[in-house]
C-alpha positions in Angstrom: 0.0 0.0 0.0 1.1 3.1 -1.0 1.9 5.8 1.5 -1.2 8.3 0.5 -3.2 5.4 0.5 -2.3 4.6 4.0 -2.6 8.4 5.1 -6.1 8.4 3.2 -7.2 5.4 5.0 -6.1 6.6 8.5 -8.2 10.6 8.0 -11.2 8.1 6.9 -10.6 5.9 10.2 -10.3 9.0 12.5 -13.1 10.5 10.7 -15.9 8.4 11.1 -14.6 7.9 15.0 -15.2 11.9 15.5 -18.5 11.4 13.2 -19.9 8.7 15.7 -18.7 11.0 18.8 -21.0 13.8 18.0 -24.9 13.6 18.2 -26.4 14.4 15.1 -29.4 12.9 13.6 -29.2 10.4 10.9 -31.0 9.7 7.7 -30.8 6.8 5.2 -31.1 6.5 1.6 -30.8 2.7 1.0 -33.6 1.9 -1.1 -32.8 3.3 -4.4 -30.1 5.8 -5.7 -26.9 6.3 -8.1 -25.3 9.1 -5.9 -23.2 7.3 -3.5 -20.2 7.6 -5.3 -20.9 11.6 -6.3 -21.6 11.9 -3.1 -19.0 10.5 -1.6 -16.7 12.6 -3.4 -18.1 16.2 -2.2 -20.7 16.1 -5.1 -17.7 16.8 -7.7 -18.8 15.1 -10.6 -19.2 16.9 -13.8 -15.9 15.5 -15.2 -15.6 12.0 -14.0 -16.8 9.1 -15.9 -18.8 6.5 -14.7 -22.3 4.7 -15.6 -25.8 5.3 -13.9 -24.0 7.4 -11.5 -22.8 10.1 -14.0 -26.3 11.1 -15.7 -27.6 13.5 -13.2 -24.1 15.2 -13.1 -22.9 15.3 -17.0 -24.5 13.4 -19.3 -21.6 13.1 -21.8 -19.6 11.6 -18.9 -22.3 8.6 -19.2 -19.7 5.9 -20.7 -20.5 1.7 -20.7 -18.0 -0.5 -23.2 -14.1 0.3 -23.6 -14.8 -1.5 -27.1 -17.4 0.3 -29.2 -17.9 -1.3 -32.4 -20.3 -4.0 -31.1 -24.3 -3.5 -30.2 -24.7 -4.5 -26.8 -27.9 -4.3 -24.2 -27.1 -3.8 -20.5 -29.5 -4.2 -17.6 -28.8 -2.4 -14.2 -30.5 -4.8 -11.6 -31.2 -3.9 -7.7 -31.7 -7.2 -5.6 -31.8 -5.5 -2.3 -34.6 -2.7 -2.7 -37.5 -4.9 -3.8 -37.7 -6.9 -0.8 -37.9 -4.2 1.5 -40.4 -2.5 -0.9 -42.5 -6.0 -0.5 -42.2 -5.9 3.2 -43.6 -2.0 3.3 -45.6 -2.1 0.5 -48.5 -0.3 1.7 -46.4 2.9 2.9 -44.7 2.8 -0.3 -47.8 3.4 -2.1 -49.0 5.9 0.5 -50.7 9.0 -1.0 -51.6 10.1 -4.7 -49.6 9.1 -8.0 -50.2 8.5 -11.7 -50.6 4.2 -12.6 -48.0 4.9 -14.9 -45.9 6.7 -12.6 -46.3 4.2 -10.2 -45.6 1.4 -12.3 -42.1 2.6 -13.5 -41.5 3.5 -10.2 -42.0 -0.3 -9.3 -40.2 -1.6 -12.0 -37.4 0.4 -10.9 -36.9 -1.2 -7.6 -35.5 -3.9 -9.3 -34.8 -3.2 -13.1 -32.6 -0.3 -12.2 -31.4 0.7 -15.9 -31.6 -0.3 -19.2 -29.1 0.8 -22.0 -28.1 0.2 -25.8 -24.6 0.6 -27.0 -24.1 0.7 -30.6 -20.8 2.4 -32.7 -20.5 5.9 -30.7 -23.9 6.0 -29.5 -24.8 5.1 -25.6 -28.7 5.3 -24.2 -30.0 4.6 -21.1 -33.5 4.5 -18.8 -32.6 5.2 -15.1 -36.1 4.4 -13.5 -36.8 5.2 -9.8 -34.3 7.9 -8.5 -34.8 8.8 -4.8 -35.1 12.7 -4.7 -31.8 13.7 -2.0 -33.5 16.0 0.9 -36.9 15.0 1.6 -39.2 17.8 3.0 -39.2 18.4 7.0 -42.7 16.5 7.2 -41.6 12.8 6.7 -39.5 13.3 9.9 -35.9 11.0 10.5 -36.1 8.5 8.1 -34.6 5.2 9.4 -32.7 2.3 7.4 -34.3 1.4 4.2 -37.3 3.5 4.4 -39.8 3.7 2.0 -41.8 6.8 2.8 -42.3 9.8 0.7 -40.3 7.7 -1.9 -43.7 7.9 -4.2 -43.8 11.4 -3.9 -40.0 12.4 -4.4 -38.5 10.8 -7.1 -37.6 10.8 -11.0 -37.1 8.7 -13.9 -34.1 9.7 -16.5 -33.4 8.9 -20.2 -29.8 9.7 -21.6 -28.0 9.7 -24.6 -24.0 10.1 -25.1 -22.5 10.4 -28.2 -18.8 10.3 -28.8 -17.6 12.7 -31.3 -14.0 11.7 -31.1 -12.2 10.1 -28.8 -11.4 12.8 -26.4 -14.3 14.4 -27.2 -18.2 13.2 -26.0 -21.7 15.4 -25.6 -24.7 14.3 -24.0 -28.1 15.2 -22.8 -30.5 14.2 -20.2 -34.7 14.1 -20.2 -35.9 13.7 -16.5 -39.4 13.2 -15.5 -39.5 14.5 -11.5 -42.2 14.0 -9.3 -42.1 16.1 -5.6 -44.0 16.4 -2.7 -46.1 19.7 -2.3 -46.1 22.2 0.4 -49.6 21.6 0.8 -49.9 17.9 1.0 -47.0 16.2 1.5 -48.4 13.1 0.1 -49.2 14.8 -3.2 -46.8 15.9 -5.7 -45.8 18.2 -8.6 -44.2 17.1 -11.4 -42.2 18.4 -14.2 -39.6 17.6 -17.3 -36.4 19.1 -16.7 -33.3 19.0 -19.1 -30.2 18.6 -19.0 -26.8 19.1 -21.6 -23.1 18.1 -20.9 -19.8 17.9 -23.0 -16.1 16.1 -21.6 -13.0 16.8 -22.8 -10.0 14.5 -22.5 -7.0 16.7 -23.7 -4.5 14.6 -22.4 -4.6 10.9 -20.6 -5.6 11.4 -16.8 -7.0 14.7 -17.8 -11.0 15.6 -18.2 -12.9 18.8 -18.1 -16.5 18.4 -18.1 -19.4 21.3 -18.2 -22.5 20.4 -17.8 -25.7 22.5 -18.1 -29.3 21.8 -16.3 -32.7 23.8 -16.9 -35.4 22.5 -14.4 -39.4 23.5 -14.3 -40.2 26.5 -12.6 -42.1 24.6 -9.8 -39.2 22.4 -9.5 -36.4 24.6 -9.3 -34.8 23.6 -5.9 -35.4 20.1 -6.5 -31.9 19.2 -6.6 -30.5 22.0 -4.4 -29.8 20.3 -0.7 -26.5 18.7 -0.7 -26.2 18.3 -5.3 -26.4 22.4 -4.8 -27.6 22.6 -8.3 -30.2 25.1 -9.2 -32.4 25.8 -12.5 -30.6 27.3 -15.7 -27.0 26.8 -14.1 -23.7 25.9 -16.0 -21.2 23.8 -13.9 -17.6 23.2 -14.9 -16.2 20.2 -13.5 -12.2 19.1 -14.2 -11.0 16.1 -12.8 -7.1 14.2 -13.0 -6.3 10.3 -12.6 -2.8 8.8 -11.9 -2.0 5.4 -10.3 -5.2 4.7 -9.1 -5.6 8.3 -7.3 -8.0 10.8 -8.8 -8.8 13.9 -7.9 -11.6 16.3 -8.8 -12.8 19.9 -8.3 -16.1 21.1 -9.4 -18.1 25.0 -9.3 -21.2 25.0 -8.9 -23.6 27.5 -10.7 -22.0 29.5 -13.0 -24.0 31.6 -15.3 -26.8 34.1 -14.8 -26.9 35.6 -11.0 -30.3 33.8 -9.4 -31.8 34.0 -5.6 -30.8 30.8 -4.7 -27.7 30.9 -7.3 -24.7 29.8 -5.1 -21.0 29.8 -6.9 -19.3 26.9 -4.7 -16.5 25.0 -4.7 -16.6 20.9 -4.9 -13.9 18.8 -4.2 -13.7 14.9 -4.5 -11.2 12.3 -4.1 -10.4 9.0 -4.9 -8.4 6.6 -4.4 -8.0 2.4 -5.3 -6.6 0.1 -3.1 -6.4 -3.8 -4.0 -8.6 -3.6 -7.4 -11.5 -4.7 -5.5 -11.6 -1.5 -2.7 -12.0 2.2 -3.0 -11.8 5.3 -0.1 -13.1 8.4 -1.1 -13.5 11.7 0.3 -15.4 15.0 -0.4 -15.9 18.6 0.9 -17.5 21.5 -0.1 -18.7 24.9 1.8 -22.4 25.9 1.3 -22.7 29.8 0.5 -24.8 30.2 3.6 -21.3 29.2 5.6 -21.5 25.4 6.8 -19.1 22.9 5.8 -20.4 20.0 4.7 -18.2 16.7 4.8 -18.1 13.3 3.2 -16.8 9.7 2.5 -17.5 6.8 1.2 -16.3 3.0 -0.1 -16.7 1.1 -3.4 -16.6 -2.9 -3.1 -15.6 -4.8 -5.6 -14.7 -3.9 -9.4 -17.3 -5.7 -11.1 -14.7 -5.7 -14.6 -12.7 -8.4 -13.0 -15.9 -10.5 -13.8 -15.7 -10.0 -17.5 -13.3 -10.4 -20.8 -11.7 -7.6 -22.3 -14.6 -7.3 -24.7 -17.3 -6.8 -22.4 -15.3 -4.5 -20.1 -16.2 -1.5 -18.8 -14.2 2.2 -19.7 -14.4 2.8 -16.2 -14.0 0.8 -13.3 -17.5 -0.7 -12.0 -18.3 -0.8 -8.2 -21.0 -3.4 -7.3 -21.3 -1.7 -3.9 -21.3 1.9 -3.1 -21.8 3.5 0.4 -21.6 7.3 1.2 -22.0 9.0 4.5 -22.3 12.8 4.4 -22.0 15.2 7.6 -23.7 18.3 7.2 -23.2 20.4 10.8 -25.6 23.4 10.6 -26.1 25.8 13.3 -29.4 24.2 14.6 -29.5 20.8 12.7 -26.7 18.7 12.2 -27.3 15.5 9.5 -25.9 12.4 8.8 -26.9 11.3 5.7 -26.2 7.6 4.4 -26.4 6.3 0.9 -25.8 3.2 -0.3 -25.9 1.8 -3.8 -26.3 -2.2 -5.0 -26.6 -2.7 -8.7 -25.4 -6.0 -11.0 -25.2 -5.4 -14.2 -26.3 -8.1 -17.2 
């Protein structure tokens, strides 16, 4: 082990000791979502390539297949979610939603994502995303709850084309669904939209910038802890080398908004023994607060595979997150945790 590595794993080790010292009040996102790793890593994410993970940040850093010039179909697959959702069925169903709604959003719990390769062309259906920062109403939420997961979620379809090959664009359709201030077992919904180019100018090297336009009624949707806001442009650059990678992302560039907040991301990275990965995050909210992260991947699910049907990127079966967000009054512990096979 290298001697960063060691260092890294050591801050990680004391980290979570001071994390467990302190009261604060913990909430769990277990059931369904792609942003444990993004998370993990402060939320900087617009230049680093992964799968289902990378659509809500940049969708041209959506990548599957190191080898392109074969057609292939990939299904994302959850095994964990849909026996909770069994167990808790009748809270998950709690309140008012569309059949169709409510039927890709039980699909989801186990078909995860769907996607076509083909030449330079990628596309993908990310059914089922868990909206991050449930309203106040739906109180702690404890390990692999299902409330308010009817009301506050969205359904995404990609595409990623590859113009050459440090070169990619992408864009993003999302259907979101969110509970209103009224009835927090109703919800809005909207289409939001988002657009994303990566740039690879030398090996190691990306820059990604990423631009996302969200409905009117929607526009804090993703704003607690993703800190993205409607009609903002966020340039993301990160750097690999040996298995370390780090990134730096700011937030919100563009057109000065209410809740517009210029921030700085920063994520890092690092593999240990193929099959194991520490990261860390941290990034300041405008309104002063640090907020804290870190997370592990478990096991590179490319070892599994030939060279053919390996991925570009490395491919975590398991992904946990814990984010510590100290506020003046409220002080959060928010844990995420992935589980997706892929076929």
């Amino acid at each position: 082990m290298t001697f960063i590595a060691r260092l890294v794993a050591i801050l990680i080790i004391c980290f979570i000791q001071v994390l467990a010292a302190h009261g604060a009040s913990d909430q769990f996102i277990l059931l369904s979502s792609t942003k444990a790793r993004p998370l993990a890593m402060g939320g900087a994410f617009t230049a680093v390539v992964d799968d289902i993970s990378a659509i809500d940040f940049n969708p041209a850093s959506f990548s599957l297949y190191k080898r392109t010039d074969r057609r292939r179909l990939t299904f994302f697959i959850n095994p964990v979610s849909p026996v909770f959702a069994l167990k808790k069925n009748r809270a998950l169903f709690t309140g008012k939603g569309s059949k169709v709604d409510d039927a890709l959003l039980a699909a989801g719990l186990f078909l995860k994502s769907v996607s076509v390769s083909f030449n330079t062309l990628e596309l993908g259906l990310l059914f089922g995303e868990e909206r991050i920062g449930l309203p106040a109403g739906f109180g702690e939420r404890e390990k692999f709850d299902v409330s308010g997961f009817r009301q506050n979620h969205s359904h995404s379809f990609v595409g990623r084309l590859r113009l050459a090959e440090q070169v990619s664009i992408g864009a993003v359709v999302s259907y979101l669904a969110e509970s209103t201030r009224e009835d927090l077992l109703a919800s809005r919904t909207g289409i939001g939209l988002g657009y994303g180019i990566l740039l690879q100018p030398e090996k190691g090297l990306r820059i990604g910038v990423s631009f996302v336009n969200l409905p009117d009624s929607l526009a804090s949707n993703r704003f607690f802890l993703e800190r993205i806001v409607d009609e903002s442009v966020n340039v993301g650059i990160s750097y690999e080398i040996a298995g370390t990678k780090l990134s730096l992302d700011v937030r919100n560039l563009g057109e000065e908004q209410q809740r517009a907040v210029r921030e700085f991301h920063l994520g890092f990275e690092q593999i240990l023994f193929t099959h194991f990965a520490l990261r860390a995050g941290w990034f300041k909210r405008k309104e002063g607060n640090h907020v804290y992260s870190c997370g592990i991947g478990i096991f590179d699910g490319n070892q599994m595979y030939h060279a053919d049907k390996k991925f570009a990127h490395r491919n975590f079966f398991v992904n946990y997150a814990l984010v510590y967000d100290k506020e003046e009054i409220v002080t959060d512990r928010l844990h995420l945790l992935s589980l997706f096979l892929r076929l």
